[in-house]
C-alpha positions in Angstrom: -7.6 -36.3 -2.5 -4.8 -38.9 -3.7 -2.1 -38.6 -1.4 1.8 -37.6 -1.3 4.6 -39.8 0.0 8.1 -39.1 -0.2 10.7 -40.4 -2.6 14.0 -38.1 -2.6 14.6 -34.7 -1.8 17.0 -32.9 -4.0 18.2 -29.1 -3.7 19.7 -27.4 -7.0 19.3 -23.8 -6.7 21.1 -20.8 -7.9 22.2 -22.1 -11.0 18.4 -22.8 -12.1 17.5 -19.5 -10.7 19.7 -17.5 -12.2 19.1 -18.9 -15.8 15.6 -18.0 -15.0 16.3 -14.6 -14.1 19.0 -13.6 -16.8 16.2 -15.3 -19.8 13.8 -12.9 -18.2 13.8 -10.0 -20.6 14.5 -6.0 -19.5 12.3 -3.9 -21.1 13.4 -1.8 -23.5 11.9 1.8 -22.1 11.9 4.9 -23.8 11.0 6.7 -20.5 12.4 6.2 -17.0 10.3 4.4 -14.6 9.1 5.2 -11.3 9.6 3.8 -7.4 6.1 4.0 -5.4 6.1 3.6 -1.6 2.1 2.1 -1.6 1.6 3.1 2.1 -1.1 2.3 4.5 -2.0 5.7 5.0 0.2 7.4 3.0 2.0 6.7 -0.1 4.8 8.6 -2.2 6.4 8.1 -5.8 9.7 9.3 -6.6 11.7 9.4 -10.0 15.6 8.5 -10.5 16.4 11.2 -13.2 19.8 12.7 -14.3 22.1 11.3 -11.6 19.3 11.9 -8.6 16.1 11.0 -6.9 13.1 13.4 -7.0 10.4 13.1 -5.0 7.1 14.0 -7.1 4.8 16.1 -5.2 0.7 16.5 -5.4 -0.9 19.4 -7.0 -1.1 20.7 -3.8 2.6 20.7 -3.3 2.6 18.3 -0.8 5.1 15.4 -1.6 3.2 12.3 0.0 -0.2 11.8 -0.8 -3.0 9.9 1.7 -4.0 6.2 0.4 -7.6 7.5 0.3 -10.2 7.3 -2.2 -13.9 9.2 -1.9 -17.0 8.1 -4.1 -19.4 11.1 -4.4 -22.9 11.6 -6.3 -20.7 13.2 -9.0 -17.6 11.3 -9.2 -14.1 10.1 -7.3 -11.8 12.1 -5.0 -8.2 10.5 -4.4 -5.6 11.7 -1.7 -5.9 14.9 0.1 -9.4 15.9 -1.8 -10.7 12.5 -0.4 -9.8 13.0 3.2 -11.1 16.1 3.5 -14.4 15.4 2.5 -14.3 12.5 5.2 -16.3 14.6 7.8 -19.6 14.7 5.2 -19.1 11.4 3.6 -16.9 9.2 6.0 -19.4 5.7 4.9 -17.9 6.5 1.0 -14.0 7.3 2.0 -11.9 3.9 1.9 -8.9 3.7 3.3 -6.1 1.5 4.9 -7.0 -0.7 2.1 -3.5 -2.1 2.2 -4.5 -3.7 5.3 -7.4 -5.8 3.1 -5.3 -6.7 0.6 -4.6 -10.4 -0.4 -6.4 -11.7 2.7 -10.0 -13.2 2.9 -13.3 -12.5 4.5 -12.8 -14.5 7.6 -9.4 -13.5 8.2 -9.2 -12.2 12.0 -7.4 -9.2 11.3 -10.3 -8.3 8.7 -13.0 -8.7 11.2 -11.5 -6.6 13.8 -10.3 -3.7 11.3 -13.5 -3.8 10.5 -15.0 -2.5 13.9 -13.0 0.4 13.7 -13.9 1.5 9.9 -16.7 3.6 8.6 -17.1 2.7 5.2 -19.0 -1.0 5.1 -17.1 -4.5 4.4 -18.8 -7.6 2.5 -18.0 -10.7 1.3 -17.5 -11.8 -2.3 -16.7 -15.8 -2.5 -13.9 -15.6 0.9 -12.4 -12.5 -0.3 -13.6 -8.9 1.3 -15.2 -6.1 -0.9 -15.7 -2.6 0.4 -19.2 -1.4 -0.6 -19.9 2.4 -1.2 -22.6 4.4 -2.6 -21.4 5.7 -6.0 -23.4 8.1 -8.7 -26.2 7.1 -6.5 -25.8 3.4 -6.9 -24.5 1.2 -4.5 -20.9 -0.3 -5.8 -18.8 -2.8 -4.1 -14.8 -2.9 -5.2 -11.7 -5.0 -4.3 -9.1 -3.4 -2.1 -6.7 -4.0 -5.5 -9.4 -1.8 -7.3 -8.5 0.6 -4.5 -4.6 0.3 -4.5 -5.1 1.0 -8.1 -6.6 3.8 -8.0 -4.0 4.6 -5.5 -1.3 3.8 -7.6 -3.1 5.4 -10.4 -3.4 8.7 -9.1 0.1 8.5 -8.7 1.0 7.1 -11.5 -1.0 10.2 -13.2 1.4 13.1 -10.8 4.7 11.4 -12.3 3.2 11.9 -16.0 2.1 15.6 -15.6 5.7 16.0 -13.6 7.4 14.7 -16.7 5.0 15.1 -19.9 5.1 12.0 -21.2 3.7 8.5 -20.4 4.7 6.1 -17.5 4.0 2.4 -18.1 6.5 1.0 -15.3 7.3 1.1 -12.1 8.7 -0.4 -8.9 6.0 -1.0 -6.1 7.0 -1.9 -2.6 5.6 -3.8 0.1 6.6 -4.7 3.9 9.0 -7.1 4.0 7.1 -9.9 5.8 4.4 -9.7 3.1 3.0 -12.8 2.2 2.7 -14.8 -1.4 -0.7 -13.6 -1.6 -0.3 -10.1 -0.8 2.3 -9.7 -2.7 0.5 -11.0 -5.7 -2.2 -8.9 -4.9 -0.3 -5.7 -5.4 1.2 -6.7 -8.0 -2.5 -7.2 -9.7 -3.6 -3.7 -8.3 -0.3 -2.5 -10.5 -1.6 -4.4 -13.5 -5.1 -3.2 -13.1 -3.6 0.7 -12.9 -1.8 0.5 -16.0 1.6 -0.3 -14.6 3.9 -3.1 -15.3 5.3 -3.8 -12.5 9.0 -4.3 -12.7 9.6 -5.9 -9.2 7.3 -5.8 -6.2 10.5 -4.7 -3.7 10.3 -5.4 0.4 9.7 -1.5 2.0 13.0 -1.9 4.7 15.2 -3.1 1.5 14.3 0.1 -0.7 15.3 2.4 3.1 18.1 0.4 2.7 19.1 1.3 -0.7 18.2 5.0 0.1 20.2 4.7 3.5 23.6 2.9 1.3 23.7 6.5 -0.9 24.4 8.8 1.7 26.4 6.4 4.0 28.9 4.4 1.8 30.7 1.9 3.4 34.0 0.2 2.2 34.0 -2.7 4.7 31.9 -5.0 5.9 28.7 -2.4 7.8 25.6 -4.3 9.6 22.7 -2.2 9.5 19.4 -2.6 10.9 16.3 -0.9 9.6 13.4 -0.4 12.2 10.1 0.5 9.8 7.5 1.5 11.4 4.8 3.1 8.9 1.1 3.6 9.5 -0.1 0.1 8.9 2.6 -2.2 8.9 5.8 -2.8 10.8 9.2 -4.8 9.4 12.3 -5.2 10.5 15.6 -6.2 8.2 19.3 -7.0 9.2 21.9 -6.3 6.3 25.1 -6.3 5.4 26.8 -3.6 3.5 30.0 -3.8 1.6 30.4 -1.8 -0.9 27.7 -1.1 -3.0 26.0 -4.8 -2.2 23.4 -4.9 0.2 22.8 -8.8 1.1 19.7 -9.0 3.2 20.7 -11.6 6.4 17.0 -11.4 8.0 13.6 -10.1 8.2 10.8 -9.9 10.8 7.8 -7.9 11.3 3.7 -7.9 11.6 1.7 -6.4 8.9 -1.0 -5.5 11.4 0.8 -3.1 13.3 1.8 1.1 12.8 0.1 4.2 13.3 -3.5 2.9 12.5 -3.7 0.7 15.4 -2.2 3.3 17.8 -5.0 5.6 16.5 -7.5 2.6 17.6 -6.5 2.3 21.4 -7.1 6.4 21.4 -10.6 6.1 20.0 -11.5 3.3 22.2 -10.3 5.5 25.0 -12.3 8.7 23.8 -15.5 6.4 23.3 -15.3 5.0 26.8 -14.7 8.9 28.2 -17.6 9.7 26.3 -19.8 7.2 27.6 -18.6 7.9 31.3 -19.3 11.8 30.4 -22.3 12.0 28.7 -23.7 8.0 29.2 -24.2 7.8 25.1 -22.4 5.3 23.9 -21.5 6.6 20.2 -19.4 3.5 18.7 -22.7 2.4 16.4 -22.3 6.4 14.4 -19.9 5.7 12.0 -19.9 9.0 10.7 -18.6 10.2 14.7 -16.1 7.7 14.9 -14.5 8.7 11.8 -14.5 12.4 13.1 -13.1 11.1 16.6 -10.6 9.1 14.4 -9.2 12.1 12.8 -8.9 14.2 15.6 -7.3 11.3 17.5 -4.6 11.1 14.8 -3.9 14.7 15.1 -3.9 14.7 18.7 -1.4 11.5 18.0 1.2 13.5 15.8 0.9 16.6 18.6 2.3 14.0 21.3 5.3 13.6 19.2 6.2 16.7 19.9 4.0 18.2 22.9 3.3 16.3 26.0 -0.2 17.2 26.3 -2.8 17.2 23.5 -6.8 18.2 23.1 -9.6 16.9 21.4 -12.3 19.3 20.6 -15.3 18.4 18.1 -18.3 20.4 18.0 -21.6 18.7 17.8 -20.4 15.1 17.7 -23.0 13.1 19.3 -26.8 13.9 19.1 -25.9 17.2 19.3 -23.3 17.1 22.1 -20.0 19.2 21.7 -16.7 17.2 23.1 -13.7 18.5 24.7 -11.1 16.3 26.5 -7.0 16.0 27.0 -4.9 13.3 26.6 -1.2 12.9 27.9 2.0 11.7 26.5 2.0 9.9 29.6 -1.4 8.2 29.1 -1.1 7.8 25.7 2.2 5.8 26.0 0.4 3.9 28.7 -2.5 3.1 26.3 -0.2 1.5 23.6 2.7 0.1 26.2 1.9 -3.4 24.9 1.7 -2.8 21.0 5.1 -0.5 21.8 7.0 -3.0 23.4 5.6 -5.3 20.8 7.9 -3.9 18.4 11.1 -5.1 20.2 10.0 -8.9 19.7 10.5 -8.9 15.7 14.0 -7.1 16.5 14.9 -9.9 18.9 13.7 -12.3 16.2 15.5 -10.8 13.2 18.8 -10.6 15.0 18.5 -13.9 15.8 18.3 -15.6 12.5 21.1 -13.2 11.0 23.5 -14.5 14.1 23.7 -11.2 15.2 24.0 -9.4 18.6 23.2 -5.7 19.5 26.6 -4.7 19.7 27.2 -6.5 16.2 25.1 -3.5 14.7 26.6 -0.4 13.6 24.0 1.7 12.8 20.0 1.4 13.4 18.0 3.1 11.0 14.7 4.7 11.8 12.1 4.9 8.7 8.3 5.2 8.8 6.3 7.9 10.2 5.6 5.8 13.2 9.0 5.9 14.4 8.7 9.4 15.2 6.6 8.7 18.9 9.3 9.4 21.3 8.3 5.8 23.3 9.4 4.4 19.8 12.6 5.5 20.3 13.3 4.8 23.4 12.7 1.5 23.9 14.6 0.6 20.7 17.2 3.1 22.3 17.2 1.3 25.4 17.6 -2.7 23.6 20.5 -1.0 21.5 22.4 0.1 24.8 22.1 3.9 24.7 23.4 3.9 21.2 22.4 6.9 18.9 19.6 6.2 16.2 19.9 7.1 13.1 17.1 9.5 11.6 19.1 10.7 8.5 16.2 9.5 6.2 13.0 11.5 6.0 10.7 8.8 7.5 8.3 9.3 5.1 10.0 9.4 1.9 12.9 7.2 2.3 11.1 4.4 0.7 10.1 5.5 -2.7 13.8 6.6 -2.9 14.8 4.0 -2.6 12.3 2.3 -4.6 13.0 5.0 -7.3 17.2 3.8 -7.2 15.9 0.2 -7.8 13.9 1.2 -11.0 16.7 3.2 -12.4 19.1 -0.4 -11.6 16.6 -2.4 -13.7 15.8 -0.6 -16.6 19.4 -0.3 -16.9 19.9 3.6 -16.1 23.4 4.7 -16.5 24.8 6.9 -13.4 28.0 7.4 -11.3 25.4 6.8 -8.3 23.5 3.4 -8.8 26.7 2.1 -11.0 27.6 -1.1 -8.4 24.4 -1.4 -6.2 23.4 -4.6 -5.8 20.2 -5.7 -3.4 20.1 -8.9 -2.5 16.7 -10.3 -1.2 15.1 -13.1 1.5 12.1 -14.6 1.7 10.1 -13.4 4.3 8.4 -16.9 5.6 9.6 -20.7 5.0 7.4 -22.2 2.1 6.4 -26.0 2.6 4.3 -28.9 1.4 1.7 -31.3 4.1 3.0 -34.2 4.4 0.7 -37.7 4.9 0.7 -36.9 8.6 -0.5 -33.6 8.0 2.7 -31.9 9.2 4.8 -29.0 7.8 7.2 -30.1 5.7 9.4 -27.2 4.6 11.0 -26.9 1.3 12.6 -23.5 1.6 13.4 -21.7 4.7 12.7 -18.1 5.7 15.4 -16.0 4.9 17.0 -17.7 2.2 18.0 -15.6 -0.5 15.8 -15.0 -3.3 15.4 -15.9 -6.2 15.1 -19.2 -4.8 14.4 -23.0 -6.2 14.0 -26.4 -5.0 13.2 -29.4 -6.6 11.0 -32.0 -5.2 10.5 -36.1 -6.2 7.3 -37.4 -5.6 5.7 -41.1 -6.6 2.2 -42.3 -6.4 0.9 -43.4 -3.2 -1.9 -46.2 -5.3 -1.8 -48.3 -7.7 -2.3 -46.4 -11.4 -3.0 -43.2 -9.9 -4.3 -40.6 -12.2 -2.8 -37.7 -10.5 -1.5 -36.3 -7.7 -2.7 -33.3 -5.2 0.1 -31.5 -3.5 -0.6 -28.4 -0.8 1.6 -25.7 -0.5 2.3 -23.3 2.7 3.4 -20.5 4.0 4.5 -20.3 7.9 6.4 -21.3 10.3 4.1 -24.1 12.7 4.6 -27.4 12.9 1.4 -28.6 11.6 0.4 -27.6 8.1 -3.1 -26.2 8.6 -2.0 -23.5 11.1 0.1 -22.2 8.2 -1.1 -20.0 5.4 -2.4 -22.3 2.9 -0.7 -20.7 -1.0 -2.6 -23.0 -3.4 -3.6 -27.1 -3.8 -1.3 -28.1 -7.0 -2.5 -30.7 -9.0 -0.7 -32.5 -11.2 -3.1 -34.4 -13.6 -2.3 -37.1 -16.2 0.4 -38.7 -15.1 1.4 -42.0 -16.4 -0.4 -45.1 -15.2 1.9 -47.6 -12.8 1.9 -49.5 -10.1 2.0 -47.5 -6.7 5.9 -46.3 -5.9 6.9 -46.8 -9.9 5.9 -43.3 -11.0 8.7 -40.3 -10.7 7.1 -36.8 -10.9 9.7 -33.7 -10.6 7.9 -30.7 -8.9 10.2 -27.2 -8.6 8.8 -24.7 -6.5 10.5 -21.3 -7.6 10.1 -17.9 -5.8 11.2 -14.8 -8.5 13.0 -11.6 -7.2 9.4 -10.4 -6.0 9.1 -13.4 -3.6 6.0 -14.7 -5.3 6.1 -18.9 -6.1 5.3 -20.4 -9.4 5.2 -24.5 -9.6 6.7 -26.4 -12.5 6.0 -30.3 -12.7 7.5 -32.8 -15.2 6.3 -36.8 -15.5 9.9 -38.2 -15.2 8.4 -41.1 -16.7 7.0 -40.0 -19.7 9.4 -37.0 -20.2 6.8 -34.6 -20.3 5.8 -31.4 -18.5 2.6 -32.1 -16.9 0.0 -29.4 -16.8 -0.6 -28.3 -13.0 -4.3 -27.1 -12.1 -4.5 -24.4 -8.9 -7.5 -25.6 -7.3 -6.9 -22.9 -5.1 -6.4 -19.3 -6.1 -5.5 -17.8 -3.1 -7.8 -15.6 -2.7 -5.9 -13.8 -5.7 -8.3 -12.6 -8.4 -7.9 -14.5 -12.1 -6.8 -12.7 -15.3 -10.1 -12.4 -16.8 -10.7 -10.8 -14.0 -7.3 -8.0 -13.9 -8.4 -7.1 -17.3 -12.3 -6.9 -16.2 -11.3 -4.3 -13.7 -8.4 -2.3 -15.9 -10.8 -1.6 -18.2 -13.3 -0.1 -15.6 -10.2 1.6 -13.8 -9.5 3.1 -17.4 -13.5 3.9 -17.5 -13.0 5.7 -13.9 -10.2 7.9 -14.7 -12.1 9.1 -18.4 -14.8 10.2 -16.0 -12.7 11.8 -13.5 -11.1 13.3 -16.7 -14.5 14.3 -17.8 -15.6 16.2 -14.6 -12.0 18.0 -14.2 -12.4 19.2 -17.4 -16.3 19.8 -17.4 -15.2 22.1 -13.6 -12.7 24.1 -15.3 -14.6 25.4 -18.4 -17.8 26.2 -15.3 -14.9 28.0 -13.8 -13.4 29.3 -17.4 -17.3 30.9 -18.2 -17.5 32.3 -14.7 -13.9 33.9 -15.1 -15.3 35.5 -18.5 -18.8 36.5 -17.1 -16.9 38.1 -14.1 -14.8 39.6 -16.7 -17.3 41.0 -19.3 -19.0 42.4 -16.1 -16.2 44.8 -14.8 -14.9 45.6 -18.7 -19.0 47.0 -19.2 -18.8 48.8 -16.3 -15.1 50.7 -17.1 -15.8 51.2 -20.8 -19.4 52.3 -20.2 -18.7 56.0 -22.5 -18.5 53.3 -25.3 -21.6 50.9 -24.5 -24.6 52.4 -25.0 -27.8 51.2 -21.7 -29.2 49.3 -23.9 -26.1 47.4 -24.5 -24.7 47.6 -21.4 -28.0 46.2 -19.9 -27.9 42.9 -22.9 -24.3 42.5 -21.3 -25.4 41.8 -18.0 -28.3 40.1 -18.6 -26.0 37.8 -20.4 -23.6 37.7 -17.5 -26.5 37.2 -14.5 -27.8 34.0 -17.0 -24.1 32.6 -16.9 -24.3 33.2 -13.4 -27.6 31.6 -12.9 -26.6 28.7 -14.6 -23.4 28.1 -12.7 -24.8 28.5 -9.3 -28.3 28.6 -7.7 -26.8 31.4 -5.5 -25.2 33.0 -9.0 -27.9 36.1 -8.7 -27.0 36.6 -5.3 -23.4 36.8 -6.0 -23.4 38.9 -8.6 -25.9 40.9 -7.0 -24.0 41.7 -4.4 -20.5 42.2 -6.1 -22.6 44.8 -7.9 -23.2 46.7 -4.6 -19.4 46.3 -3.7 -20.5 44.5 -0.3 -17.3 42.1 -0.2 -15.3 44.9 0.4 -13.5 44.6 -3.0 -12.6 41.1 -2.1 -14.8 38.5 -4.1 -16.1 35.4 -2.6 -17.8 33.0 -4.7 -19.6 29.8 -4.1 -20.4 27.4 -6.5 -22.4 24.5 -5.8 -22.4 21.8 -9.0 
């Protein structure tokens, strides 16, 4: 690989940036578009509509919605329908797929997620697949193919709320989000049939939720503590007005609720073993029934100081019974809680802040809700108050919902002067001859972001010129997160040192980098080749898997509607039944007995157990209360 050195460095930022992002066109929407809060475990969507936020609920009612997809012999289950079934199928229900997103195979966190799962992770050239028995046929799928189903269940609640199509949307992510995952999402968006208007850091959409019901008219620094069920971030900002400048961000994207949910199944396992001497970790269908009882028994501890697990049969036919403590549990997790303080600690440093510089700390996620939580952030704060005006697990879509309604141009008394203004999460640098980490723009600069580069040949008529890009914040290049190998082919022929190539890195609103190269010498824009992708999936590939996505939701379309006209006949046999029996001065036996021979065949059909059903609705043995089970 030909090798970089170092002619000038030059810096021209906003200027370029902002030409960039005022030639970007709005789109012209006939519809309003939606904010989605893509959560670990759960995710919401909300709508900015008439001068206010609406959060859109499930058909169920229920206004967040679990990141959870089921494959069955007869189709997919998304949300709440996909959890339940977890107990009878827990190898085919994927979740926490946010957590797989934009990383590869032989990433650490992978592997050790990975313990803890039931459903069964491979590898597809670096970048891990989840691989579920589907229609009988074993199926592998990206985690974007998951988000997107995600996001297209979602995406599917907002239309049947309004009527009408929806074609954009706002998508957030954790702040400290890297180039990858970010571009990730923003591919699960494409391959759901949204265009994504801005992929928007999670603490920055509180904050824009948080900045509607507490106006400020001087300068207010707020810090918001988010601490969801996969992912934790941290953000400092300034307030004035209706202007939210972002000074810092922190956080770890492997840590929330799902890893507090892994030191109480560890736990349980271990009392198992001690208990009954089986050790139960291998039986992926118990762990996953553990799992959910240990979540349950988590949320009770928020409230209760003592919770129970009881499962019935879990184990070779042992039943299970134990207690847990708030005490214990807080003792279990003591160094993931405490963990939490370290990104605060970090975050107020590089925004030149001190605690008693903070007015007001903001509590978002449903994490935050553990009483521990809350008081060791109590305690670094001082004593001070936290603020839990936002519903934890909603404040994020509405504030991703107010940053739709900003960019499509929406006119209202309430978004009229807000103004977010972004970081980027980690410095972004090139390797240097030495192999060092040469950084190009710092972390927490404001985004969008640009700096232009110089380079010259390192040989005599070089053809090109190979230049590696990275993520992080250590010294040495290699220990940072490697974004692409850019290179820039064809450039003029010269003696080493004589050739002038221009490289501008630019990150967009959405944090993600693009590369532009021009041969100063020939005064022409040079094409630049990503030997690396990334581990990000290539267009060919987005429209591959849209066009299966758009194949999955016609079935699921099929089989809704294929249920409801089983259910429509059933409603008529049912009916045709009782009208026989009450108009039977009118029917003569004969054709009373053709009726229900025609209603016991519609129930045959519908259900092996039809006959038995009908028969015994016909003796009145449900006590005038009818129960009926249908098996498809």
């Amino acid at each position: 690989a030909s090798q970089v050195c170092f002619w000038t460095f030059m810096t021209n930022s906003l200027e370029k940036c902002n030409i960039m992002e005022k030639n970007s066109p709005k789109p012209a929407l006939k519809h309003p578009a939606i904010g989605i809060d893509l959560g670990t475990t759960k995710s919401c969507v909300g709508l900015f509509r008439d001068g206010k936020v609406e959060i859109i609920g499930n058909n169920q009612g229920i206004r967040t919605t679990p990141s959870c997809v089921a494959f069955t012999e007869t189709g997919r289950l998304i949300g709440d329908e996909a959890k339940n079934q977890a107990a009878l199928n827990s190898p085919n229900i994927i979740f926490s797929a946010k957590r797989l997103i934009g990383r590869t195979s032989e990433d650490p966190v992978v592997q050790a997620d990975a313990a803890f799962w039931p459903f069964q992770i491979v590898k597809a050239e670096g970048k891990p697949q989840v691989q579920v028995s589907y229609k009988g046929k074993e199926k592998v799928f990206y985690p974007e193919e998951i988000s997107a189903m995600v996001l297209g269940n979602l995406k599917e609640m907002a239309e049947d709320y309004l009527g009408h199509p929806i074609t954009h949307a706002i998508v957030t992510v954790p702040a400290h989000f890297n180039d990858s995952q970010r571009q990730a999402t923003k591919d699960a968006g494409a391959i759901a049939g949204l265009e994504v208007l801005r992929i928007l850091s999670e603490t920055t959409a509180a904050a824009l939720a948080y900045s509607l019901d507490n106006p400020s008219n001087g300068e207010h620094n707020v810090l918001i503590f988010d601490l969801g069920g996969g992912t934790f971030n941290v953000s400092v900002l300034t307030m004035d007005g209706g202007i939210l400048e972002v000074k810092a961000t922190s956080g770890d994207t492997h840590l929330g609720g799902d890893d507090f949910d892994n030191c109480l199944v560890s736990f349980f396992i271990d009392e198992f073993l001690k208990k009954h001497q089986e050790d139960i970790s291998k039986d992926r269908r118990a762990v996953w029934r553990l799992r959910r009882a240990c979540e349950a028994a988590k949320r009770t501890l928020s409230s209760n100081i003592k919770a129970s697990i009881d499962l019935y049969c879990l184990y070779k036919g042992i039943d299970f019974h134990a207690d847990i403590t708030r005490a214990q549990f807080e003792e279990l997790c003591a160094d993931l809680f405490r963990g939490t303080l370290k990104p605060v600690e970090r975050a107020l440093q590089d925004a030149k802040l001190s605690q008693a510089q903070i007015h007001d700390v903001v509590l978002v996620g449903a994490s935050t809700r553990i009483p521990k939580i809350q008081e060791l952030l109590q305690d670094f704060f001082g004593g001070r108050q936290l603020n839990k005006s936002l519903n934890p697990d909603e404040a994020v879509a509405y504030g991703a919902a107010v940053q739709a309604a900003i960019l499509i141009g929406e006119r209202s008394e309430v978004t009229r002067g807000l103004l977010a203004l972004d970081v980027v999460s980690m410095s972004l640098g090139i390797e240097t001859d030495a192999g060092k980490m040469h950084t190009l723009i710092r972390r927490n600069t404001a985004i969008p972001a640009v700096v232009t580069r110089t380079f010259t040949t390192f040989d005599d008529h070089q053809p090109d010129l190979l230049i590696r890009a990275y993520e992080g914040e250590r010294a040495t290049a290699k220990e940072n997160h490697l974004l692409g190998r850019f290179r820039l082919k064809d450039i003029s022929p010269a003696p080493r040192g004589m050739v002038l190539v221009e490289a501008t890195f630019y990150i967009n609103a959405d944090g993600i980098l693009t590369v532009f190269a021009v041969d100063k010498v020939a005064g022409n824009a040079n094409p630049i080749t990503v030997d690396a992708n990334k581990g990000r999936l290539s267009r060919e590939e987005i429209q591959k898997l849209a066009a299966e996505a758009e194949k999955y939701r016609a079935e699921d379309r099929a089989q809704k509607w294929k249920l409801a006209t089983k259910n429509y006949l059933q409603s008529c046999a049912f009916s045709m039944k009782r009208t026989s029996e009450d108009i039977l001065n009118y029917f003569t036996l004969q054709a009373k007995k053709k009726v229900m021979e025609k209603c016991q065949l519609a129930f045959s059909w519908l259900s092996p157990t039809g006959c038995e059903v009908l028969e015994q609705l016909s003796k009145g043995s449900s006590g005038g209360k009818r129960h009926i089970w249908l098996q498809d």
